[in-house]
C-alpha positions as CSV (number, residue, x, y, z in Angstrom):
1,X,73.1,131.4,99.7
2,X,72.9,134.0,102.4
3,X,74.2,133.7,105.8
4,X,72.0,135.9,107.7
5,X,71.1,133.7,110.5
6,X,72.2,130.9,112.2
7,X,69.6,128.9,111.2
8,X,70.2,129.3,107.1
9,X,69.0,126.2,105.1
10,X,72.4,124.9,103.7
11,X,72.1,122.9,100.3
12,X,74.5,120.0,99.3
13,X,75.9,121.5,96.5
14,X,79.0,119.2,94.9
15,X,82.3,121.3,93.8
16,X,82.6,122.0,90.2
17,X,85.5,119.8,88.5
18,X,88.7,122.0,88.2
19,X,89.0,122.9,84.8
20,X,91.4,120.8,82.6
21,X,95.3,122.7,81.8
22,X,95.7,123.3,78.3
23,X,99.4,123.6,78.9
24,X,101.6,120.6,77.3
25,X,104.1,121.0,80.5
26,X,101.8,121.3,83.3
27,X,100.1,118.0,82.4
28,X,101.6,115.6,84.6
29,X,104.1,117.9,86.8
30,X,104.3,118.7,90.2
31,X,103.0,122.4,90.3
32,X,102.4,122.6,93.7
33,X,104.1,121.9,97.4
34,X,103.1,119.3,100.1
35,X,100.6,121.2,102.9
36,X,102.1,122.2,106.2
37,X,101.3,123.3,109.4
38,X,103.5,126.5,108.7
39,X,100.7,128.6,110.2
40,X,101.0,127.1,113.9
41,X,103.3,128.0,116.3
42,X,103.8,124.7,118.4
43,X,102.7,121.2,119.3
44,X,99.6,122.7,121.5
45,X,98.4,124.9,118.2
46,X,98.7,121.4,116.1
47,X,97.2,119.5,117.5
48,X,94.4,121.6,118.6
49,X,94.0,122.2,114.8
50,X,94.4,119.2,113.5
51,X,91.7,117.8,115.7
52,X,89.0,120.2,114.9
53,X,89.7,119.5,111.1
54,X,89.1,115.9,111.4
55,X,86.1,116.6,113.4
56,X,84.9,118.4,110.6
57,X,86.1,115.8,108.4
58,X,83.4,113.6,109.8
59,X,80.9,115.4,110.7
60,X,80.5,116.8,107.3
61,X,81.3,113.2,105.7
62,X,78.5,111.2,108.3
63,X,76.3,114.2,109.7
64,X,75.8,116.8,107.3
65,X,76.6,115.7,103.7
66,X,74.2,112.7,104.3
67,X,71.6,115.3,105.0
68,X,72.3,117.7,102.1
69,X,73.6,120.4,104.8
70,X,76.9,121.3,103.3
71,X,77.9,123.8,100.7
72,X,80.7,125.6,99.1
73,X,80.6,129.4,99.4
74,X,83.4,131.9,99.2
75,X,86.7,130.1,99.6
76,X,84.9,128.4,102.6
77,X,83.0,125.5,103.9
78,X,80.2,126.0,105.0
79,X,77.8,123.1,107.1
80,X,74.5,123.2,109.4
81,X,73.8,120.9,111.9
82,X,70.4,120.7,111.5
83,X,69.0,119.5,115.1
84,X,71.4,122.2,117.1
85,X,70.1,125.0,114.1
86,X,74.1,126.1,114.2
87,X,75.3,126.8,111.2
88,X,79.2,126.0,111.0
89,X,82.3,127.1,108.4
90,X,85.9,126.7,107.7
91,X,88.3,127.8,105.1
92,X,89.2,126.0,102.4
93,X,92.9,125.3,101.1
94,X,91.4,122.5,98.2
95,X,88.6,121.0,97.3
96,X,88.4,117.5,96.8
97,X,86.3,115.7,94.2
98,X,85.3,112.9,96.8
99,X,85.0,115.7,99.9
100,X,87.9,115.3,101.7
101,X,88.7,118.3,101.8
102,X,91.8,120.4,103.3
103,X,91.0,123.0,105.5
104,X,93.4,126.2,106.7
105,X,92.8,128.1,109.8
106,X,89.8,128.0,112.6
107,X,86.6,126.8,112.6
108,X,83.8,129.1,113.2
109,X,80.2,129.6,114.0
110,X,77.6,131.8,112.6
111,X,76.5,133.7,116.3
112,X,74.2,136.7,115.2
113,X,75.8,138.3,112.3
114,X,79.3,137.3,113.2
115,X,81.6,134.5,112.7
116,X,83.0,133.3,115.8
117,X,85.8,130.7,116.6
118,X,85.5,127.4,117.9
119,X,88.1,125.7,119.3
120,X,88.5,121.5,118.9
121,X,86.7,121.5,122.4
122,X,83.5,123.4,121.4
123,X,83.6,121.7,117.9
124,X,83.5,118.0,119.9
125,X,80.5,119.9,122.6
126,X,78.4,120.3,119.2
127,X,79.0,116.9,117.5
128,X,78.1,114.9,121.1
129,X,74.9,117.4,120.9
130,X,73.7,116.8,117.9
131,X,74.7,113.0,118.0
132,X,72.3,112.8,121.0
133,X,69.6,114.9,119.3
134,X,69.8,112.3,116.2
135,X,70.4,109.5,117.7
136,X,68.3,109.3,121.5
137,X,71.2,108.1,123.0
138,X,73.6,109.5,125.2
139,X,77.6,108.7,124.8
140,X,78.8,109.6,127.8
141,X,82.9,108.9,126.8
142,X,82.7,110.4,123.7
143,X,84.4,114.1,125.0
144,X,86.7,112.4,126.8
145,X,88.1,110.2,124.2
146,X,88.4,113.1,122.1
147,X,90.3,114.7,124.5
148,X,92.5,111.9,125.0
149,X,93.4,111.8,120.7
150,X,94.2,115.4,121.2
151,X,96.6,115.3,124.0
152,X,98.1,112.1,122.3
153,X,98.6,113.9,119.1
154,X,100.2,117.1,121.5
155,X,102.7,114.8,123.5
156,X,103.5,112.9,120.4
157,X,104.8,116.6,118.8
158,X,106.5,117.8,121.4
159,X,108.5,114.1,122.4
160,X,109.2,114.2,118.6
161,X,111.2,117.8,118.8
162,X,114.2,116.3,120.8
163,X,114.4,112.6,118.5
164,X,115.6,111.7,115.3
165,X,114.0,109.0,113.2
166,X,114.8,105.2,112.8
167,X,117.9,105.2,110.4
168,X,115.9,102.4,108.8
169,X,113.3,104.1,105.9
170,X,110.8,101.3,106.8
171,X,110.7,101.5,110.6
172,X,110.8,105.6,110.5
173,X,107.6,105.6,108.1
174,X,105.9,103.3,110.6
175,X,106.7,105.6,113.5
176,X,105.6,108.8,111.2
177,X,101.7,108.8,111.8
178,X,101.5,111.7,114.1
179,X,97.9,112.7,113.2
180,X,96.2,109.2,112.3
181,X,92.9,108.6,110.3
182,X,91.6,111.8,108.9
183,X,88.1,110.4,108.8
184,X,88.0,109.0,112.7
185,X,86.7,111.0,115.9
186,X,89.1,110.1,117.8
187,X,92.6,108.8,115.3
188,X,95.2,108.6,118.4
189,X,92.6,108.0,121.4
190,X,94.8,105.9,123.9
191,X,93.8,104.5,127.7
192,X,96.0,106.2,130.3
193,X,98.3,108.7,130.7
194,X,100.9,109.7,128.3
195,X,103.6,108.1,130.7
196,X,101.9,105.0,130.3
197,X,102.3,104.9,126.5
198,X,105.2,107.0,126.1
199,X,107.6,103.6,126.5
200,X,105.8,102.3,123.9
201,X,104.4,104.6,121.2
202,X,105.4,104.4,117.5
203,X,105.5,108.3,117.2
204,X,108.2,108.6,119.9
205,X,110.7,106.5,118.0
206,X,110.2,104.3,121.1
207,X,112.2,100.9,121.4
208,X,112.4,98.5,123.7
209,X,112.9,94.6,125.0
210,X,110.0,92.2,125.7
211,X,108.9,90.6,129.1
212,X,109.6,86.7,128.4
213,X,107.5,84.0,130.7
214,X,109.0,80.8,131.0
215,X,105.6,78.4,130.8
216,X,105.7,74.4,131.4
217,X,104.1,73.0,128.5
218,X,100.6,71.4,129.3
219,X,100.0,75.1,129.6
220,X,100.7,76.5,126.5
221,X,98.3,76.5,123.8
222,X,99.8,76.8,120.3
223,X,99.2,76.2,116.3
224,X,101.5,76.6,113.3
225,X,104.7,77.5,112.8
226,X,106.6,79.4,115.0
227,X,110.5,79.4,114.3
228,X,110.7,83.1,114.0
229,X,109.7,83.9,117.4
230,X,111.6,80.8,119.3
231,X,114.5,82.3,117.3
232,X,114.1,85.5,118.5
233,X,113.2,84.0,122.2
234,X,114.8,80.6,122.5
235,X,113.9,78.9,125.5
236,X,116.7,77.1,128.0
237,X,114.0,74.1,129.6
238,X,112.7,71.7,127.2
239,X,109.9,71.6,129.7
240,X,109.3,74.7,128.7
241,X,108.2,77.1,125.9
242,X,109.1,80.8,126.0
243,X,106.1,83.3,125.3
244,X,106.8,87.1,124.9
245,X,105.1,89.6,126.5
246,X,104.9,93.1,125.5
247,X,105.8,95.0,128.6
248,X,103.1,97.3,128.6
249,X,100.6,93.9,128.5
250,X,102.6,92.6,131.3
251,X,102.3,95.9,133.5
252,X,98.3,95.7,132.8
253,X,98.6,91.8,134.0
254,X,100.8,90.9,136.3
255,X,98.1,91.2,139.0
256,X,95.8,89.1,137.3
257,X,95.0,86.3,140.1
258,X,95.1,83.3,137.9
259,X,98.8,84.6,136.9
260,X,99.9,84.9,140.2
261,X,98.5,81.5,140.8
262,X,100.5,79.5,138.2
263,X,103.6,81.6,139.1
264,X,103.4,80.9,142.6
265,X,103.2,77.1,141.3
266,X,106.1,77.3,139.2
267,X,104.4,76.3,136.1
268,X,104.9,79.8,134.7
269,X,108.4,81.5,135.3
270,X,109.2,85.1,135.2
271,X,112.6,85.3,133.2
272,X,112.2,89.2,133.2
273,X,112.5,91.7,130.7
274,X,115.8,90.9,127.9
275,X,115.9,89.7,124.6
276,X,117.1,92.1,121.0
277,X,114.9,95.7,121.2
278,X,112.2,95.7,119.2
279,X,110.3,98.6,117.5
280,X,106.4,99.4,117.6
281,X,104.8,99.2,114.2
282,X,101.3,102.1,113.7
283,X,99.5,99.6,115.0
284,X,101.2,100.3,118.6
285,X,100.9,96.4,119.5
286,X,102.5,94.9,116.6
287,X,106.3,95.3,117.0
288,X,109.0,94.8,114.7
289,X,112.7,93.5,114.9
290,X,114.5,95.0,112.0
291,X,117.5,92.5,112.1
292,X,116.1,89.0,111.6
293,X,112.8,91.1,109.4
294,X,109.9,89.7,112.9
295,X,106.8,91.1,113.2
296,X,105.2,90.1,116.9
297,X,101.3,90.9,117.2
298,X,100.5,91.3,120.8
299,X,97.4,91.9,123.1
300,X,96.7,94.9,124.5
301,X,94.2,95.5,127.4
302,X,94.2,99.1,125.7
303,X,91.6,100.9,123.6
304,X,93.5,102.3,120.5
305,X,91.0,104.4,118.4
306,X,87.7,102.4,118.6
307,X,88.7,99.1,119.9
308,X,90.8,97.3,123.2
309,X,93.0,95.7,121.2
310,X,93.3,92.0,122.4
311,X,93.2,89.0,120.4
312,X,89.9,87.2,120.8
313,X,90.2,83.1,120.9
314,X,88.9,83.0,118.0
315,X,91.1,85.2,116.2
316,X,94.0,83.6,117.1
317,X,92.7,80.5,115.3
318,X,91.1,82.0,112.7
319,X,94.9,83.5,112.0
320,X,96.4,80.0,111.3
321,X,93.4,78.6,109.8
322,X,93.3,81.9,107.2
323,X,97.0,81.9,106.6
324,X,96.6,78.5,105.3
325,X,94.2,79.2,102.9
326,X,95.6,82.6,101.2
327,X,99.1,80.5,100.3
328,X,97.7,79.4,97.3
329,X,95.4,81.8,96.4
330,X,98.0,84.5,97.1
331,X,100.6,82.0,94.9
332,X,98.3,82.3,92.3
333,X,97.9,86.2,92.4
334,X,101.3,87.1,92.7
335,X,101.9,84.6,89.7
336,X,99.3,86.9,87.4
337,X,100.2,90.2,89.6
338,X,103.7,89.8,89.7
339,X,104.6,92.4,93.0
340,X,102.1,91.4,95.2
341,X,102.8,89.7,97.9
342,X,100.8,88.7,101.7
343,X,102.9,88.5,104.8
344,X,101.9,85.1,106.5
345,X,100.8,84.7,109.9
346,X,101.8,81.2,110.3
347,X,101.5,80.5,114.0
348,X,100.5,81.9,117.5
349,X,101.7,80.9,121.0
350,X,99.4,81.6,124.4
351,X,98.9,81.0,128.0
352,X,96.1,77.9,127.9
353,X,94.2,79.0,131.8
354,X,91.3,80.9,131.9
355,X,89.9,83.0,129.2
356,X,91.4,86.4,130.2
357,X,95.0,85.2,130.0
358,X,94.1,83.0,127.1
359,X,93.6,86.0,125.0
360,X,95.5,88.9,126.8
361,X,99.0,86.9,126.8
362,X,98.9,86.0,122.7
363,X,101.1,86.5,120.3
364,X,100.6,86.0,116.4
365,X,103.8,85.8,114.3
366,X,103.9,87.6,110.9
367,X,106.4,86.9,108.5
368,X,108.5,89.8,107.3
369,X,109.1,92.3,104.2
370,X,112.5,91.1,102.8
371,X,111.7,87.4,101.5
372,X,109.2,89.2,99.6
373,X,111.0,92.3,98.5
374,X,113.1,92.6,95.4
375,X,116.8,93.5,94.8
376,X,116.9,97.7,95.4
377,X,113.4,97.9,96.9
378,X,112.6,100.0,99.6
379,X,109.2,99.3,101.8
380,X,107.2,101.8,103.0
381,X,103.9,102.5,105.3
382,X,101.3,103.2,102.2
383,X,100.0,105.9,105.3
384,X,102.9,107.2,105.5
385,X,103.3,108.0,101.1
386,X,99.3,109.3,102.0
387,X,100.0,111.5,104.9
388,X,97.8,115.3,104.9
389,X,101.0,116.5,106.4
390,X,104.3,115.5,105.9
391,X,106.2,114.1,108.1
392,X,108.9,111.7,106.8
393,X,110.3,111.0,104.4
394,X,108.4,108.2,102.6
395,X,105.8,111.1,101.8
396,X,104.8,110.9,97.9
397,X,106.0,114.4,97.4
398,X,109.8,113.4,98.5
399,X,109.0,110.0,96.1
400,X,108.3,112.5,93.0
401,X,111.4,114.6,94.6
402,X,113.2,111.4,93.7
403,X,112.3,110.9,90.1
404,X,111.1,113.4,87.2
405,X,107.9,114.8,89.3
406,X,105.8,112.7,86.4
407,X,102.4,112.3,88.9
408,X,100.4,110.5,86.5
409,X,102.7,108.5,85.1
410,X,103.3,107.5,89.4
411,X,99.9,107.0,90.0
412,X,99.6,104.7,86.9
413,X,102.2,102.5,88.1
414,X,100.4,102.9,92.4
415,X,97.1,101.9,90.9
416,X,98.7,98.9,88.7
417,X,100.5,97.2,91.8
418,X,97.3,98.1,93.7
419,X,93.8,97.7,92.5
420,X,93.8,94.4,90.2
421,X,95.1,92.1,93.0
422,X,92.6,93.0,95.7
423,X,89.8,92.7,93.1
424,X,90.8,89.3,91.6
425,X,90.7,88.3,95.6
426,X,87.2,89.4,96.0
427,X,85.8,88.8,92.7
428,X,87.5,85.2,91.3
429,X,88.3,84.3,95.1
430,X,85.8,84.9,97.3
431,X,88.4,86.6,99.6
432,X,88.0,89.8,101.4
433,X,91.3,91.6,101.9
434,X,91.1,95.4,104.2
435,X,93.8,97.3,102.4
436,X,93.4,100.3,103.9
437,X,96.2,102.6,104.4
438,X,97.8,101.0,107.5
439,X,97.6,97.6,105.8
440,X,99.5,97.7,103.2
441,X,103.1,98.2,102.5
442,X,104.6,99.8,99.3
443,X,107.4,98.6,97.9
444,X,109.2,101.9,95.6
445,X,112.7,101.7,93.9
446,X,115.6,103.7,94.1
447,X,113.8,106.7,91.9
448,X,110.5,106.5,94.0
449,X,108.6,105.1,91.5
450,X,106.2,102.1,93.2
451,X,107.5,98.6,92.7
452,X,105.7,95.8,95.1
453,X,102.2,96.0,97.1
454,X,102.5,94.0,100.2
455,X,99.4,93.2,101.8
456,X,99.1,92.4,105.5
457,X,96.7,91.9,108.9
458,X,94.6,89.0,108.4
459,X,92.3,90.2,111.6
460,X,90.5,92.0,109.1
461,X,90.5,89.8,106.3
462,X,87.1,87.2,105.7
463,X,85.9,84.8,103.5
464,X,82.6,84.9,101.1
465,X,80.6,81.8,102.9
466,X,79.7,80.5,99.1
467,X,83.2,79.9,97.5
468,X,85.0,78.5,100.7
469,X,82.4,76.1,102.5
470,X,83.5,73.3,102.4
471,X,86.6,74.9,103.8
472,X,84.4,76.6,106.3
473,X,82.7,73.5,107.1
474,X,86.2,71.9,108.8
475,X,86.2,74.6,111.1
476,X,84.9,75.1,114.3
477,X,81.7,77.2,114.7
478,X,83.4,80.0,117.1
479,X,86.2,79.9,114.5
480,X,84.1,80.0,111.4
481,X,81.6,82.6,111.5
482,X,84.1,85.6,113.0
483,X,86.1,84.4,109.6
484,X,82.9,85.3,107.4
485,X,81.3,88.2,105.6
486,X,77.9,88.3,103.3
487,X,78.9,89.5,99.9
488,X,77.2,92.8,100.3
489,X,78.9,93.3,103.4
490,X,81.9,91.9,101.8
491,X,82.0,94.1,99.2
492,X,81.3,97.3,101.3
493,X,84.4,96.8,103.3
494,X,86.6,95.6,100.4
495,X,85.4,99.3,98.1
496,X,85.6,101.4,101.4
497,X,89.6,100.2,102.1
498,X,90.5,100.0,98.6
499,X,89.1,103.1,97.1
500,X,88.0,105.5,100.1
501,X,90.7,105.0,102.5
502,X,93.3,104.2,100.3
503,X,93.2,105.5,96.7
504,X,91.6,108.5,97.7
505,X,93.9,109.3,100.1
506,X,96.5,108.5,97.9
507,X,95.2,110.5,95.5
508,X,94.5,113.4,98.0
509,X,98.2,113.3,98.4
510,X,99.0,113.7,94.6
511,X,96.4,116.6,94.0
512,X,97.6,118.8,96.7
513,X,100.8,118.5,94.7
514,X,99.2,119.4,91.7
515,X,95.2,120.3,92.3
516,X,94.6,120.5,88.1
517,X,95.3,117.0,87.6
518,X,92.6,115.5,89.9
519,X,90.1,114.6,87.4
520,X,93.0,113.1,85.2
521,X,94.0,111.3,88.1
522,X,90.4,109.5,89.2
523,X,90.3,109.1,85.5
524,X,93.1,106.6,85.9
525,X,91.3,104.9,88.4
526,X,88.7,104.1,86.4
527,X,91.0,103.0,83.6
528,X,92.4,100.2,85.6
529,X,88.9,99.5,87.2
530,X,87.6,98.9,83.5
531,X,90.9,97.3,82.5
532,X,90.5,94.5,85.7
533,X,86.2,94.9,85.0
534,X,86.8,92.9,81.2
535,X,89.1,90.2,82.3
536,X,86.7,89.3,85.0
537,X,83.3,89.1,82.7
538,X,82.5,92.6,84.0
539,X,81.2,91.7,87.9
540,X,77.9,93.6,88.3
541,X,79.3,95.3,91.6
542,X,81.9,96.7,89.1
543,X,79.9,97.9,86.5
544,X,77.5,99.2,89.4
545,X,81.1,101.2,90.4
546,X,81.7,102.8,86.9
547,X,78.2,103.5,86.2
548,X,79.5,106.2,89.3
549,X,76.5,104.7,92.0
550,X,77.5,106.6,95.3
551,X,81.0,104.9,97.4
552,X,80.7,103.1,100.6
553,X,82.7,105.2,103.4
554,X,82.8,103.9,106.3
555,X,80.9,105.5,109.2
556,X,83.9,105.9,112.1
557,X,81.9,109.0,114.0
558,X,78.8,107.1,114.4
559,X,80.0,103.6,114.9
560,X,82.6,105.1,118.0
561,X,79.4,107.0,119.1
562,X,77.5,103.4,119.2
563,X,80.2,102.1,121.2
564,X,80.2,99.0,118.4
565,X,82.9,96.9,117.2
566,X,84.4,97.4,114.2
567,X,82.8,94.4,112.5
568,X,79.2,96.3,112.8
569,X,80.3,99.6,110.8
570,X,77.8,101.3,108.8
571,X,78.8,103.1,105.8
572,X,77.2,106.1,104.3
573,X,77.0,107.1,100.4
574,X,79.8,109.2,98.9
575,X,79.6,110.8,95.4
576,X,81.8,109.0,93.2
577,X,83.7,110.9,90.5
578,X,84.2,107.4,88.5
579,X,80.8,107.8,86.6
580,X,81.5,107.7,82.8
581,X,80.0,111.2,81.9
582,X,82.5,112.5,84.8
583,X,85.0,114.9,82.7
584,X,88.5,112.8,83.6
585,X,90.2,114.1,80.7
586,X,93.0,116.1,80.7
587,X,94.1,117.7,77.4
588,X,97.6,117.2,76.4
């Protein structure tokens, strides 16, 4: 390919497989180290990198690829956008099988005969351009929520110089995510100034007590159980119930004019800000109390990532009306799967006035880790073990550190606790878990070596109409269809979190540790995909999956750029390297 021009046709050329070690020893060993950010200077320099890699990340994954305008060339990267005529490169550090590539150093444009840099700013200039070009439609808070991910990602580094992390392994890998999604415009976008988050940010090592309302009881609305939060916030008035706030909720509310109404009245009572500390979660609004093992999910009038993350009526609901359902279909899959687990959501508690306090002010319980963990178990943030850049502890390359360094025989015993429960779900269940990497909590013993899978989040988790409506049926229709997805859909969302944001991520992980064994270790994949595929009468979707048709990815630049909700992702085709005539084999 030459590079003469700015305006060079760029093909879509895939990376040639790494060739297979012939070495006995080097099979399954570590060979090399985890990536760092060695080459920056500071928290600026990181996160300015950091964000133009994952623009590039999904630009080439949604833009480009798509449009066969990527290709390999000389150690680098190269991709055109083809509307703007710019013609775009970075250097690689690895290639990736699946194209998730890692990247070292600047991105640059082609500008006459000479490659120029482009900083995270002029990267984002170019994306919004040719977004517009493609799309007719103008995004006018696209730059600036860019910018906001950035200087999140900047504070976040420089707040962590001067803190240590949680003493508690689970908490600290919750509170490691620096960077976020590697596949998302905008991974740590956050309304407000960093002193409004600060407080209350997961990266920070931030604790803190809740806001409690005292609220008479023909005003609350509730269902389910709710023990674990009256024991964390036991209320002194029987004529009364005791609903947490988080205090950054209760900052963006306490001039609400219906609030100030029933306060004024008495019927809602300010108690103030006490109780145990509590720790945020990655989530930012889900909070955790190590001692009594509470998860609190809260509302947030705040946009995190894509969404402003408050709890619709109907999710609140749909929470208690799921969590009833997956008992016994989760009974039965831990009883064939033994080591996976869901953490319940048994109840939720709200203020019953008008619609905005309704579902600003609740608060969904989720049961905790340790009724579900066994004797020497450690939890850990499955984002955290995936991490591009380490930084914590629960990172797979201290795990291996821990053990012999075997990475197959690891990712054997990952992909065992892993795949076969989430399929069994979707394919003899008609349930549609989202295990994507902040979902799911892994269980490793003492050695590192994964134990338990511990699924959680039911506000992404739906129902196939078919196998559950007569279930359905006893529902309300505002409850009922939010809790639904068409198979196709279904299944999109279910191979996108399983295999593209999770195992492959995963798997990224492993292979910068030791790049030779990639094919060995997608081969693996596809070993437990064909194990699960016979015990189910081979599901078509499956055998669709290791006949190697294209992977669902889901389609994070353009669906923040159409300002949609979450539910209305698009995906876009990924090459799959779980084909059969793929060369997985590594000689031994």
């Amino acid at each position: 390919m030459t590079t003469g021009t700015a305006t060079t046709a760029v093909t879509d050329t895939a990376p040639t497989a790494p060739t297979a070690p012939t070495a006995p020893t080097a099979v399954t060993a570590v060979t090399g180290t985890a990536p760092t950010l060695a080459a920056v200077t500071g928290p600026t320099e990181t996160a300015d990198a950091v964000t133009a890699h994952t623009l590039l990340n999904c630009l080439i994954r949604e833009v480009s690829a798509p449009e066969h305008q990527v290709t390999v060339a000389d150690g680098h990267l190269l991709l055109r956008l083809p509307r703007r005529g710019l013609l775009l490169r970075s250097r690689l550090r690895r290639i990736s099988l699946v194209a998730a590539h890692r990247f070292q150093g600047p991105v640059q444009r082609l500008d006459d005969d000479t490659w120029v840099t482009v900083d995270w700013r002029e990267l984002a200039d170019c994306i919004q351009d040719e977004l517009e070009l493609r799309t007719g439609v103008a995004n006018e808070e696209f730059l600036a929520q860019v910018a906001d991910s950035r200087e999140t990602i900047r504070t976040a580094l420089e707040e962590r110089t001067s803190r240590t992390p949680h003493p508690d392994p689970y908490v600290a890998s919750e509170q490691s995510l620096v960077f976020g999604h590697r596949f998302h415009p905008t991974p740590k976008a956050r309304t407000g100034d960093p002193e409004d988050w600060l407080a209350y940010g997961p990266e920070t090592g931030a604790r803190f007590r809740l806001r409690h309302l005292a609220v008479r009881s023909h005003l609350v609305r509730e269902e389910g159980e709710l023990h674990e939060m009256d024991a964390l916030c036991p209320a002194a008035d029987p004529g009364f119930a005791i609903l947490p706030v988080h205090p950054w909720q209760y900052r963006l509310l306490q001039d609400h004019d219906r609030l100030r109404e029933v306060m004024a009245a008495g019927e809602v009572v300010d108690t103030g800000t006490h109780g145990p500390e509590l720790v945020p979660t990655a989530s930012v609004r889900t909070l955790y109390h190590p001692d009594t093992d509470t998860f609190l999910k809260f509302s947030l009038n705040v946009r995190l990532t894509n969404c402003v993350r408050r709890h619709a009526s109907y999710e609140l609901s749909g929470a208690v009306a799921l969590n009833r359902l997956l008992q016994p279909v989760f009974a039965r899959l831990t009883g064939r799967y033994p080591g996976c687990a869901l953490l319940a959501e048994p109840g939720y508690r709200t203020l019953d006035t008008d619609g905005d306090l309704l579902e600003g002010l609740g608060v969904i319980v989720r049961s905790g880790l340790r009724h579900h963990l066994r004797p020497g178990v450690t939890p850990l943030l499955a984002a955290a073990i995936a991490d591009e850049y380490p930084s914590g502890a629960a990172h797979v390359s201290r795990l291996l550190a821990r053990g012999d360094g075997d990475v197959l025989a690891w990712w054997d015993a990952y992909l065992h606790l892993l795949l076969p429960p989430v399929l069994a779900a979707y394919f003899e269940h008609g349930v549609v878990l989202e295990p994507h990497l902040q979902n799911v909590v892994v269980g490793v013993d003492a050695d590192g070596t994964p134990a338990q899978m511990l699924f959680r989040d039911l506000e992404g988790t739906k129902l196939l109409p078919g196998p559950h409506r007569h279930t359905l049926a006893d529902l309300p229709e505002h409850v009922r269809q939010p809790l639904t997805y068409e198979p196709e859909h279904g299944w999109n969302r279910v191979a996108y979190c399983l295999l593209v944001n999770h195992t492959a991520e995963v798997l990224g992980a492993l292979a910068d540790l030791a790049p030779t064994l990639e094919p060995a270790l997608w081969g693996l994949v596809r070993d437990h995909l064909k194990a699960y595929a016979r015990t189910a009468a081979e599901p078509p979707r499956l055998r669709a999956l290791l006949s190697g048709v294209p992977l669902p990815a889901k389609a994070n630049l353009l669906l923040r750029w159409a300002r949609k909700a979450d539910r209305h992702a698009t995906y876009v085709p990924l090459t799959s390297p779980l084909g059969a005539d793929f060369p997985h084999e590594v000689i031994r």
